[in-house]
Every structure is written in structure tokens, then in C-alpha cells.
N, CA, C and O of each residue as an XYZ file, in Angstrom:
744
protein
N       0.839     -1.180      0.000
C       0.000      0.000      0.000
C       0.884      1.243      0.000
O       2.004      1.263      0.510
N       0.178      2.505     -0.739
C       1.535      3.314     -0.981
C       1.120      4.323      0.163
O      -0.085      4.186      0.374
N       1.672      5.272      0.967
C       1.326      6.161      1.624
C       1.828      7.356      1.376
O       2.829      7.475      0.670
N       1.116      8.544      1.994
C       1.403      9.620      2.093
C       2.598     10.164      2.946
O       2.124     10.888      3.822
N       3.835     10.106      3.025
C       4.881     10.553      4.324
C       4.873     11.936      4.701
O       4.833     12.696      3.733
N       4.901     12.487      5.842
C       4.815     13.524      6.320
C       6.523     13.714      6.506
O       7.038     12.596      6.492
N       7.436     14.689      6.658
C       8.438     14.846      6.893
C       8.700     15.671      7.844
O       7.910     16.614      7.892
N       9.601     15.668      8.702
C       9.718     16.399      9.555
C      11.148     17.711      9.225
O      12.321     17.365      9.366
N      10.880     18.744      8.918
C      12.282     19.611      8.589
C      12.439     20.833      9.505
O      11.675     21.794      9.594
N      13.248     20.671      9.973
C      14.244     21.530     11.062
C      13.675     21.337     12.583
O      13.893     20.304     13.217
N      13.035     22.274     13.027
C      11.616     22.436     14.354
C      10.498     22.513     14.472
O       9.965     22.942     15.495
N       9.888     22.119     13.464
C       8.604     21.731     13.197
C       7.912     21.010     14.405
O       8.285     20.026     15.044
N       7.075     21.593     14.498
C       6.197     20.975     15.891
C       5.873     19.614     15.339
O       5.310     19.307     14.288
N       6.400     18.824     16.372
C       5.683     16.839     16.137
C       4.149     17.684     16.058
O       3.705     17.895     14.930
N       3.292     18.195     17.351
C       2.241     17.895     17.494
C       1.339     18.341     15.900
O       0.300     17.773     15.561
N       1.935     19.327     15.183
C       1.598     20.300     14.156
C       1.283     19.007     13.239
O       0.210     18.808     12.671
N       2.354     18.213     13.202
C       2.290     16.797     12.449
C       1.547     16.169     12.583
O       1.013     15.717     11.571
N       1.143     15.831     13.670
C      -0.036     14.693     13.752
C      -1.324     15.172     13.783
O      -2.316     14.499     13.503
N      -1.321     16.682     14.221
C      -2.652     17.145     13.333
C      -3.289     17.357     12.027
O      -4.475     17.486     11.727
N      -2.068     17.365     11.226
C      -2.160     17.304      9.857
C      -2.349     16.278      9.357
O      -2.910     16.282      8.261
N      -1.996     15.143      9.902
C      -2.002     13.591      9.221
C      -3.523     13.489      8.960
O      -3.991     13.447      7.822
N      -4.321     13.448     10.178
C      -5.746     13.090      9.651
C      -6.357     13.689      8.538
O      -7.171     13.068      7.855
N      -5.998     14.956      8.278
C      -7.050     15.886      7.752
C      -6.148     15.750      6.388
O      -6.202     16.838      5.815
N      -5.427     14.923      5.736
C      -4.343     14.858      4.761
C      -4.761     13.856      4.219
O      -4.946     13.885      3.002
N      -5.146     12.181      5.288
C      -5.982     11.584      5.324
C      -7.189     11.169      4.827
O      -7.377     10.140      4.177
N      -8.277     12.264      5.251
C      -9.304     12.174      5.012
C      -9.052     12.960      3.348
O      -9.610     12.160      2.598
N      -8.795     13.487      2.946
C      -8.606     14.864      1.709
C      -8.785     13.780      0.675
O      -9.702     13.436     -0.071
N      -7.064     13.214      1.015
C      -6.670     12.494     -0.500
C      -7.046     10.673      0.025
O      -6.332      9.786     -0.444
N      -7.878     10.412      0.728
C      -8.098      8.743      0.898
C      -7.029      8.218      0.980
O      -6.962      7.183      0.317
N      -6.107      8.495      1.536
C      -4.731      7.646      1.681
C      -3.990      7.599      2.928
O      -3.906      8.564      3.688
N      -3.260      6.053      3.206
C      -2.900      6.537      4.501
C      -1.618      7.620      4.591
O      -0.782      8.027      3.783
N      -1.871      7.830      5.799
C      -0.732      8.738      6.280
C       0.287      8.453      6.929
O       0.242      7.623      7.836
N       1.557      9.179      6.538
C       2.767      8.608      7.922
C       3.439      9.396      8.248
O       3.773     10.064      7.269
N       4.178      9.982      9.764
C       5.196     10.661      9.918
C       5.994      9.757      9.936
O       5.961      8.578     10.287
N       6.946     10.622      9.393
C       8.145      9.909      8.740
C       9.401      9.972     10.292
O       9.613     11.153     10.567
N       9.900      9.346     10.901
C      10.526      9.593     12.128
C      12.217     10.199     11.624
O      13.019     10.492     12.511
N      12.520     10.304     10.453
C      13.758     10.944     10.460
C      13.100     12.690     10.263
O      11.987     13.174     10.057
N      14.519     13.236     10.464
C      14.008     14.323     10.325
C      15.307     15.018      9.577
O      16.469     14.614      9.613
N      14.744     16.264      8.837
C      15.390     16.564      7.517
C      16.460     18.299      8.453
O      16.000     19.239      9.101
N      17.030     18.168      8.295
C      18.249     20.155      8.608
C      17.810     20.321      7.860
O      17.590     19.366      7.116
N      17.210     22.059      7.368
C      16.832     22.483      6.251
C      18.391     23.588      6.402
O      18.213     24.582      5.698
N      19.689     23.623      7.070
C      20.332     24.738      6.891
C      20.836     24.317      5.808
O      21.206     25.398      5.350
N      21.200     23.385      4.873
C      22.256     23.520      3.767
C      21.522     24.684      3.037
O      22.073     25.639      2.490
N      20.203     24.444      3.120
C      19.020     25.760      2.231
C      18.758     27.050      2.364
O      17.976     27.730      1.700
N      19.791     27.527      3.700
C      19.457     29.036      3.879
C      20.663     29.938      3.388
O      21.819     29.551      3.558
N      20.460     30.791      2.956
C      20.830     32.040      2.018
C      20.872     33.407      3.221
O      19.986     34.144      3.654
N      21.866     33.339      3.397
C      22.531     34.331      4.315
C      21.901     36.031      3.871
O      21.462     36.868      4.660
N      22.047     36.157      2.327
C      22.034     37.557      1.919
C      20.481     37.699      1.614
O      20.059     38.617      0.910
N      19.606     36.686      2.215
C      18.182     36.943      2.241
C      17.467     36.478      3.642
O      16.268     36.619      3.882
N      18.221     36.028      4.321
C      17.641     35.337      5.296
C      16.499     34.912      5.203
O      15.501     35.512      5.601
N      16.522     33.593      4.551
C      15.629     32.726      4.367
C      16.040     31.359      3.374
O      17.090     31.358      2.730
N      15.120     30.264      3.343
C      15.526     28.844      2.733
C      14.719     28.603      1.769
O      13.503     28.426      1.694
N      15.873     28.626      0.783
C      15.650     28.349     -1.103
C      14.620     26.513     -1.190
O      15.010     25.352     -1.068
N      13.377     27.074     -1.429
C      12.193     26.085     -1.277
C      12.834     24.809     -2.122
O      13.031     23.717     -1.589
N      13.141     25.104     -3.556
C      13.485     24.306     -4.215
C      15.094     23.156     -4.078
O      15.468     22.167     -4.708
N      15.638     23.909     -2.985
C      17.223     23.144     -2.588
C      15.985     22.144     -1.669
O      15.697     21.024     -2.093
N      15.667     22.418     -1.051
C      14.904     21.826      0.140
C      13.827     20.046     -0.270
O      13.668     18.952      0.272
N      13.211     20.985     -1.922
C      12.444     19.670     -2.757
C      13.474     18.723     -3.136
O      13.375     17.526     -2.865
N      14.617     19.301     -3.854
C      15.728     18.392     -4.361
C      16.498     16.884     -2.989
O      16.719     15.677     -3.090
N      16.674     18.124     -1.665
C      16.838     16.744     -1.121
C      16.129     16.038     -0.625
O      16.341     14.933     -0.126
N      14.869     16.843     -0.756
C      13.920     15.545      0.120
C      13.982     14.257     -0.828
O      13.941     13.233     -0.146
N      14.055     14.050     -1.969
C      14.206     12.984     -2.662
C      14.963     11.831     -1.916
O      14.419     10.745     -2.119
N      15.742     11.787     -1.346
C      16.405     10.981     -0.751
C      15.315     10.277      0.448
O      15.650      9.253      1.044
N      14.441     10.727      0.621
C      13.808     10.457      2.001
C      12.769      9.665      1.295
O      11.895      9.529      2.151
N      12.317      8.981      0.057
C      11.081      8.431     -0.671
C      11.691      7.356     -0.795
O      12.849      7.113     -1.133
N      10.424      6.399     -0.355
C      10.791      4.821     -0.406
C       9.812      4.088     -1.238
O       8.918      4.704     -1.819
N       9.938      2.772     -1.327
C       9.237      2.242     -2.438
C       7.574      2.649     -1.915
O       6.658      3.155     -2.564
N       7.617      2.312     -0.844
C       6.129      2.369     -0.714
C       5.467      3.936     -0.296
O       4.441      4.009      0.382
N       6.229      5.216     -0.816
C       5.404      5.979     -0.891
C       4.635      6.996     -1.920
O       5.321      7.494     -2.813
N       3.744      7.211     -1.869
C       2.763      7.748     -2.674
C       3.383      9.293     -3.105
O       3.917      9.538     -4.188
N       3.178     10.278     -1.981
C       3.833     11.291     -2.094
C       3.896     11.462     -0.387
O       3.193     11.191      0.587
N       5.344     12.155     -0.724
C       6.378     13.382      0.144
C       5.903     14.050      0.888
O       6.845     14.821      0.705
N       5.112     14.730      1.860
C       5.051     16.257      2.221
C       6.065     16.570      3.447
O       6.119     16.051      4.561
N       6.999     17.790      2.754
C       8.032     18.159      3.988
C       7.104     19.533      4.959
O       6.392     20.341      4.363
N       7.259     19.556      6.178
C       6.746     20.481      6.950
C       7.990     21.120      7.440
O       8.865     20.345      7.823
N       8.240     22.445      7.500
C       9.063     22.994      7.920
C       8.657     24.409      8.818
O       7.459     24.576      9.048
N       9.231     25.002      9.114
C       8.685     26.323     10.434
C       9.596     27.140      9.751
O       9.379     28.303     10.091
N      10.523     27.070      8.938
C      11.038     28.493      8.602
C      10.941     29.239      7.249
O      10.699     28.620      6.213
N      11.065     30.105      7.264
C      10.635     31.726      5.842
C      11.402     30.393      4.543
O      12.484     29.818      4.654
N      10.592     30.281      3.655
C      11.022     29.607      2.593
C      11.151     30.741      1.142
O      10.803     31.862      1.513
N      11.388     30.735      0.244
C      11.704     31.620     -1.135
C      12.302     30.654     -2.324
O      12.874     29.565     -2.271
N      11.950     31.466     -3.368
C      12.010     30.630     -4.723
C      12.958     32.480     -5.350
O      12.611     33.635     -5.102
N      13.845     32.097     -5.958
C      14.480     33.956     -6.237
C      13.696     34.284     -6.916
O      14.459     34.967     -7.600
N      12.526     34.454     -7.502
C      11.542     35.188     -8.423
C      10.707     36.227     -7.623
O      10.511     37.414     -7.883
N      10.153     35.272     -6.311
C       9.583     35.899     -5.390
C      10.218     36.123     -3.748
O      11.159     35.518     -3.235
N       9.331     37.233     -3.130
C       9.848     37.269     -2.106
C       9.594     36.194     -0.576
O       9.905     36.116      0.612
N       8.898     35.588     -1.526
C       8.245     34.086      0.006
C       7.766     33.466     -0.897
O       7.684     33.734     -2.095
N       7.253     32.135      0.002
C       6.243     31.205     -0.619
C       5.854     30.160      0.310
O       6.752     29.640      0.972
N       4.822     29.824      0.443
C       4.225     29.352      1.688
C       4.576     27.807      1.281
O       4.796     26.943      2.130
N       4.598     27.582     -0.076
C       5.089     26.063      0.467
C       5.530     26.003     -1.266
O       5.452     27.071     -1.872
N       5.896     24.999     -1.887
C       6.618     24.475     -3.134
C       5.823     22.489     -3.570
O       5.480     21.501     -2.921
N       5.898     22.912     -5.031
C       5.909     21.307     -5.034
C       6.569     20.893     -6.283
O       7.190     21.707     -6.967
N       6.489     20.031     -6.504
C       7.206     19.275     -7.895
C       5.905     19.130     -8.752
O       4.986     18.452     -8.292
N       5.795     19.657     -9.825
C       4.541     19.495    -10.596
C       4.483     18.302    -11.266
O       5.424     18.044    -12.017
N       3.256     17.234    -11.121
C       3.339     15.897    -11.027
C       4.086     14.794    -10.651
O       3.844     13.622    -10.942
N       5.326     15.371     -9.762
C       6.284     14.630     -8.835
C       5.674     14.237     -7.818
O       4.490     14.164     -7.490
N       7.217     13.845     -7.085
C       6.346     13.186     -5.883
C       6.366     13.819     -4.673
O       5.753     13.355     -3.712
N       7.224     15.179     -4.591
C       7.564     15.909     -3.828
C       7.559     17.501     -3.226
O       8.326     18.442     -3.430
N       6.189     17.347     -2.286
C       5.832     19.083     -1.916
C       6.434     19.625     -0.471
O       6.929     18.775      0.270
N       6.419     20.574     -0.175
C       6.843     21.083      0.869
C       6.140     22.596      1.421
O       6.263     23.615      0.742
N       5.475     22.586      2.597
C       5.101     23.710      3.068
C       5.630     24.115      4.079
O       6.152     23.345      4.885
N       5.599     25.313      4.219
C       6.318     26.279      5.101
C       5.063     26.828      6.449
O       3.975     27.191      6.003
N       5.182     26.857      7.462
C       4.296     26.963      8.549
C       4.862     28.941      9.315
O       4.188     29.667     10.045
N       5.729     29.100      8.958
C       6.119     30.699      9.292
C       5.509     31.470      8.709
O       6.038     32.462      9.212
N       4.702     31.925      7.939
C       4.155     33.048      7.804
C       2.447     32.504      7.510
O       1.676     33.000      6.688
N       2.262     31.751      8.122
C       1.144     31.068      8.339
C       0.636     30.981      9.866
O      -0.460     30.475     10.105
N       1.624     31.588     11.104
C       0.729     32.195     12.087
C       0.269     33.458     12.108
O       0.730     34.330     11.371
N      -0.768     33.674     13.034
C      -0.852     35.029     13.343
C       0.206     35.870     13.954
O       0.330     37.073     13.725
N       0.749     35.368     14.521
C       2.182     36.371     15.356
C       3.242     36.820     14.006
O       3.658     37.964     13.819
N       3.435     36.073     13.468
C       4.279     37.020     12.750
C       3.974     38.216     12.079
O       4.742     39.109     11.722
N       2.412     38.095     11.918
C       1.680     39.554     11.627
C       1.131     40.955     12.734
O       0.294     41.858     12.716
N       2.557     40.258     13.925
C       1.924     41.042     14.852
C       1.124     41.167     15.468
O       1.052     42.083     16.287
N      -0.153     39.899     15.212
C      -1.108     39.373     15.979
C      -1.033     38.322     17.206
O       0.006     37.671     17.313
N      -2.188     38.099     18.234
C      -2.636     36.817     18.615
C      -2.477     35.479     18.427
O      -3.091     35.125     17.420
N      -1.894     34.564     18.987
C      -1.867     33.316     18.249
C      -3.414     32.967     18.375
O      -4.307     33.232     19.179
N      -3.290     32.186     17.097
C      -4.394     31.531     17.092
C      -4.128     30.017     16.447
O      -3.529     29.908     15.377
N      -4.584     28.943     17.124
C      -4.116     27.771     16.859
C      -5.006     27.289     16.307
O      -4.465     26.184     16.351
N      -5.684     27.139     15.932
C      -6.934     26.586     14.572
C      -7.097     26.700     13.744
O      -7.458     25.825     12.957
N      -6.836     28.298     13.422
C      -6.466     29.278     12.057
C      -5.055     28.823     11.724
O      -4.809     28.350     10.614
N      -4.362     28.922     12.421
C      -2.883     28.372     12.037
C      -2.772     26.819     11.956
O      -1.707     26.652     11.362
N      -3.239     25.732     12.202
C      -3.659     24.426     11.679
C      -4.904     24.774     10.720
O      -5.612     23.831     11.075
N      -5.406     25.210     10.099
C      -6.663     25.246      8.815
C      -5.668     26.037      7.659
O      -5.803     25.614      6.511
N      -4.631     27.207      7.874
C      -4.428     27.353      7.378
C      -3.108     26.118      6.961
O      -3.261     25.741      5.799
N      -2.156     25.591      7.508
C      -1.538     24.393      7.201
C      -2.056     23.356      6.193
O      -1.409     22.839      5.283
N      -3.342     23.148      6.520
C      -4.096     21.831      6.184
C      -4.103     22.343      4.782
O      -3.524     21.671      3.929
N      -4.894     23.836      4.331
C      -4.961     24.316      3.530
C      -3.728     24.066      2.315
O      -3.861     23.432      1.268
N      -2.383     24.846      2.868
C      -1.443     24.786      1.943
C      -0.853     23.732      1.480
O      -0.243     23.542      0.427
N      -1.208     22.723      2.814
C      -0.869     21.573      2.366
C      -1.295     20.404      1.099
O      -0.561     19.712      0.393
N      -3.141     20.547      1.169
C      -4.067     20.255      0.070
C      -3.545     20.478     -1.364
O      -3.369     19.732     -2.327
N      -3.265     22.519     -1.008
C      -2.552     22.913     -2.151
C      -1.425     22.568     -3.122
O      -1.518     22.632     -4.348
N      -0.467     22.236     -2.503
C       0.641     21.632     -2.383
C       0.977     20.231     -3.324
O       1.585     20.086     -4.384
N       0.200     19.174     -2.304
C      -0.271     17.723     -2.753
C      -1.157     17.904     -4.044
O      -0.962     16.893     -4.719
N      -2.086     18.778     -4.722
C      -2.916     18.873     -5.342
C      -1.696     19.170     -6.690
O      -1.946     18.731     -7.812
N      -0.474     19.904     -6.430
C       0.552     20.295     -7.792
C       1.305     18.913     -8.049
O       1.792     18.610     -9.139
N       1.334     18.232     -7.076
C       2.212     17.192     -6.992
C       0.892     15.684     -7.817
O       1.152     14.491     -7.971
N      -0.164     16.288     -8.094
C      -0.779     15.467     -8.851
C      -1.470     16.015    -10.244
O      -2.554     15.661    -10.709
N      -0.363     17.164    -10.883
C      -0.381     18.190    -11.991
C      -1.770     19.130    -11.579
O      -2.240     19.961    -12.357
N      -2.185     18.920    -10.579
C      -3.274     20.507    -10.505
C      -2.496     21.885    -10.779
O      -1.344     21.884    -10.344
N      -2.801     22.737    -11.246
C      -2.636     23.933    -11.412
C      -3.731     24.723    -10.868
O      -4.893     24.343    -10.728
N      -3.077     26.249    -10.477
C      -4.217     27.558    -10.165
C      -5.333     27.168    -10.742
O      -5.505     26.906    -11.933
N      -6.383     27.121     -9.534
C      -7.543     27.345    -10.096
C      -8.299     28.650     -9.875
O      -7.980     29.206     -8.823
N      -9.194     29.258    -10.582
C     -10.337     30.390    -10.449
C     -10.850     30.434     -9.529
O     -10.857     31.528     -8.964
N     -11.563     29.262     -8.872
C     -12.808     29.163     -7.627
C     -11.573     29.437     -6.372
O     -10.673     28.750     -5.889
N     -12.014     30.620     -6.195
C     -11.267     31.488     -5.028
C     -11.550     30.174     -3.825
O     -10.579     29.574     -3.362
N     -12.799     29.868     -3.451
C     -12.855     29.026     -2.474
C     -12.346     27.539     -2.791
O     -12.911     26.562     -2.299
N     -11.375     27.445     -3.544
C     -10.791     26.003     -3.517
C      -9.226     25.981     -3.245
O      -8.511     26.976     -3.364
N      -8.691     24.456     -2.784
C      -7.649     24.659     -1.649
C      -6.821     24.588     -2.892
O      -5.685     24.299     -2.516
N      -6.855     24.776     -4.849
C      -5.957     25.122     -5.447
C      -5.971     26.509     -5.996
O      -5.256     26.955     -6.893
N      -6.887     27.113     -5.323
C      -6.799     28.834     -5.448
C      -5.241     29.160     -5.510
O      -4.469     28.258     -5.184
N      -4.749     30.345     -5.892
C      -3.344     30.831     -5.938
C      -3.806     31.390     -4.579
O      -4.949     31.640     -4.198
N      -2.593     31.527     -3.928
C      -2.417     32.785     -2.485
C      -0.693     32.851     -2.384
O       0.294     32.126     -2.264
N      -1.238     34.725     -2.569
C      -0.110     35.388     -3.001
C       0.014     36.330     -1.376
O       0.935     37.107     -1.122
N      -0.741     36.122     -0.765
C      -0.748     36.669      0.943
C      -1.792     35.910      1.529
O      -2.603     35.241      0.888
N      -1.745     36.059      3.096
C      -2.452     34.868      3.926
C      -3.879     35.300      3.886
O      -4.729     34.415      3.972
N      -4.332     36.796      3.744
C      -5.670     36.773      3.447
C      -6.151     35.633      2.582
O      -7.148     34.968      2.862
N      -5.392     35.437      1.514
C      -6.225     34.844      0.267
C      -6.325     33.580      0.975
O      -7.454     33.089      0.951
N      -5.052     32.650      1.864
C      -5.703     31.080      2.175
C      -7.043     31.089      3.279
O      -7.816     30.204      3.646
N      -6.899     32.595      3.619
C      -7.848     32.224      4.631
C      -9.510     32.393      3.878
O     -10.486     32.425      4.627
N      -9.630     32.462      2.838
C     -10.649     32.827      2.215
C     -10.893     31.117      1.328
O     -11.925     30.883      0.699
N      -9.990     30.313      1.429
C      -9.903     29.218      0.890
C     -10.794     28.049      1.546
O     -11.184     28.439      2.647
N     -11.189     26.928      1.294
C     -11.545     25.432      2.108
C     -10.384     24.992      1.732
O      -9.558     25.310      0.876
N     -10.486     24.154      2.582
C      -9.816     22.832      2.562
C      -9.660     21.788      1.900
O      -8.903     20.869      2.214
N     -10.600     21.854      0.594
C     -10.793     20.797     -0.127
C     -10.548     21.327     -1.490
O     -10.172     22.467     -1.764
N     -10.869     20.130     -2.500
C     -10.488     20.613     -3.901
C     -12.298     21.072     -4.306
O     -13.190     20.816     -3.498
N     -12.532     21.637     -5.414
C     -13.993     22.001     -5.978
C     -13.793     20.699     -7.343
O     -12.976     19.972     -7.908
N     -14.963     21.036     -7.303
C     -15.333     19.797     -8.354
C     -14.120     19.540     -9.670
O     -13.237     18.687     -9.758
N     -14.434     20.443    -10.426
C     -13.227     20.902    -11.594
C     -12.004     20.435    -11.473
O     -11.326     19.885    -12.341
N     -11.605     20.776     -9.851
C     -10.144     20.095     -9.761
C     -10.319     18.888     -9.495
O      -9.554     18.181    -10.150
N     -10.982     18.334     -8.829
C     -11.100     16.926     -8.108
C     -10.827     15.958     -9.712
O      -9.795     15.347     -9.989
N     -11.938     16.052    -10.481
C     -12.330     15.763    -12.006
C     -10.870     15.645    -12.884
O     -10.725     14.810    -13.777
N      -9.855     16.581    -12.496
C      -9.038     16.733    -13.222
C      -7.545     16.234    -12.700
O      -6.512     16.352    -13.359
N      -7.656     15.625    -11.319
C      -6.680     15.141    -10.666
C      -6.455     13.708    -11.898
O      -7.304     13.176    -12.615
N      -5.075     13.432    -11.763
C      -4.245     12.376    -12.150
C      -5.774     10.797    -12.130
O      -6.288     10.261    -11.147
N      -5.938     10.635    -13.088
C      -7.383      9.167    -12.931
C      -6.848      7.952    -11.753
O      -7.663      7.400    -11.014
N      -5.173      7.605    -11.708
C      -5.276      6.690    -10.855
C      -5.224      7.352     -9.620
O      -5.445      6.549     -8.713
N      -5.024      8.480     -9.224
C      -5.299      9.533     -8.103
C      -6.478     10.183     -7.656
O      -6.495     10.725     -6.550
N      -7.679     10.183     -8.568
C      -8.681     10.667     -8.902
C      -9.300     10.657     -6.823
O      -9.374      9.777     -5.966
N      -9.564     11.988     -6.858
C     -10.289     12.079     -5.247
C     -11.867     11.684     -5.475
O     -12.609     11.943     -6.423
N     -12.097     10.989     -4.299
C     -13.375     10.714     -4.262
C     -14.315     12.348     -3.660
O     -13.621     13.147     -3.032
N     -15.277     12.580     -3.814
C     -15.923     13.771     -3.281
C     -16.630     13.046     -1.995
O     -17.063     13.875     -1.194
N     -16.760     12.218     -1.769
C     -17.237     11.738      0.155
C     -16.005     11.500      0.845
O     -15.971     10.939      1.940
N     -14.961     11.923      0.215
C     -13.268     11.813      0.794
C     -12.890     12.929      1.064
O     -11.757     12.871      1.542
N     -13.462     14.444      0.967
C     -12.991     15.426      0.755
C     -13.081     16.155      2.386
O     -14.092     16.124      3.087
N     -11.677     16.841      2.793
C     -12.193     17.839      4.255
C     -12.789     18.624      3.741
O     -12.486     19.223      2.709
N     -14.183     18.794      4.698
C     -15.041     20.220      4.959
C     -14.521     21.260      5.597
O     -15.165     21.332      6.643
N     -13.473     22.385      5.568
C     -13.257     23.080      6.095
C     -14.533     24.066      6.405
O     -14.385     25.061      7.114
């Protein structure tokens, strides 16, 4: 059976992990696993930006995929970047096997706010959907409320569900194809 691996990169909260497993779970019908090694993301940080090049980060997770997994997801806690842009909440390999989201600019405190721990796990779950959804050739979709909406700032995920909308679901990979009684209700 192939599974989904969760990865663990740098200080990533375990607990952040095992809240995500279910709801990753339920999304794409597949099981889930944290993966018990855990990945240094410093070979990936860039001194003259302070922050970690998303794509050094996809390249080595490759090493961490075993026969029996489906797809990758790396979780990490620190500022990620691609040099085109100035952030990016998470990266994937388009129809690979390998995504990665970033959990730092996905709390409220770094905006100078309140923590809020629900919003900051919905929004996770979110990017994560997103994420897994490129890694099965989804691209941007239109329907603002779907978890392959673009978000170019955290307003936009928070305006997102959790799930894919019909269009995308329809258009996922056929032996990947999501069931719609499989989907989180955010």
C-alpha cells in the first residue's frame, strides 16, 4: 500500500504533524505517515536573504522516498523563497512526488497578531491540500474558495476550504482521482 509521508524539517512541531495527518488523510483517501527521520533544512538558507531556497529543500527531500510511498510532504517552520519571489508558503514538484510547506508566515504572530491555533492548523491543512494537489499536476484554479486557489498573501488562504472544488477533483491524475465523500469540509 503506498502512503502519504509527512516529513519532519528543522523544528517543526511533532504535534503540528499529527494534526495534519488526519485531515491529509481524510482529503486524499490515503494513509498517512510521519516519517521519524528528520530533515536540517540549513544547507538551504541564504545568508544575503535570510531565508531557505524552497526548491534546494524539494531536491533533497528525494532521498527520504521509499518504495512504498505515494507522495512526500516536507513540513518545515522556517521563511522559505524561490528567487523570483519574495516568500512562498510552500513548493511542489509538478506531477512529482515531492511538496513542501512552510508553517512561518502562516501564524498570526508574525503579523503582529494573537496566536491563534486553529487558524494556524486550517491554514496548514490548507497549503498543504494545495501543495499535494501540484504534486498530482493541478494547477491555479479560479474558484477562489478552492484549496488550489493561488495565495499570493495569507488573506487569500484564509478565504480558501480545505478541499479541492469539483473541476479540480475531475481533473486530478485518474489513478489519483479524489473521491468527493473523501474530501475535508473546512
Amino acid at each position: 500500500m503506498k502512503l502519504l509521508h509527512l516529513l519532519p524539517i528543522g523544528n517543526v512541531e511533532d504535534e503540528l504533524l499529527h494534526e495534519l495527518r488526519p485531515a491529509v488523510e481524510e482529503t486524499f483517501h490515503v494513509s498517512c505517515q510521519v516519517l521519524p527521520a528528520r530533515l536540517d533544512p540549513e544547507f538551504a538558507f541564504h545568508g544575503e536573504r535570510q531565508q531557505y531556497h524552497s526548491s534546494e529543500i524539494l531536491h533533497r527531500m528525494q532521498s527520504f522516498l521509499t518504495a512504498d510511498s505515494w507522495r512526500l510532504l516536507g513540513v518545515v517552520a522556517v521563511d522559505l523563497y524561490i528567487p523570483i519571489l519574495t516568500f512562498v508558503f510552500g513548493e511542489a514538484q509538478m506531477g512529482g512526488p515531492c511538496a513542501v510547506v512552510s508553517a512561518h508566515r502562516l501564524r498570526q504572530e508574525f503579523y503582529g497578531l494573537p496566536p491563534d491555533r486553529d487558524l494556524f492548523r486550517q491554514r496548514v491543512i490548507k497549503e498543504s491540500v494545495h501543495e499535494i494537489g501540484h504534486t498530482l499536476s493541478l494547477t491555479h484554479c479560479e474558484d477562489y474558495s478552492c484549496a488550489m486557489a493561488p495565495s499570493h498573501a495569507v488573506e487569500w488562504i484564509d478565504l480558501k476550504q480545505g478541499s479541492l472544488c469539483t473541476t479540480c477533483r475531475e481533473a486530478a491524475t485518474p489513478m489519483t482521482r479524489i473521491s468527493s465523500a473523501n474530501l475535508l469540509k473546512s
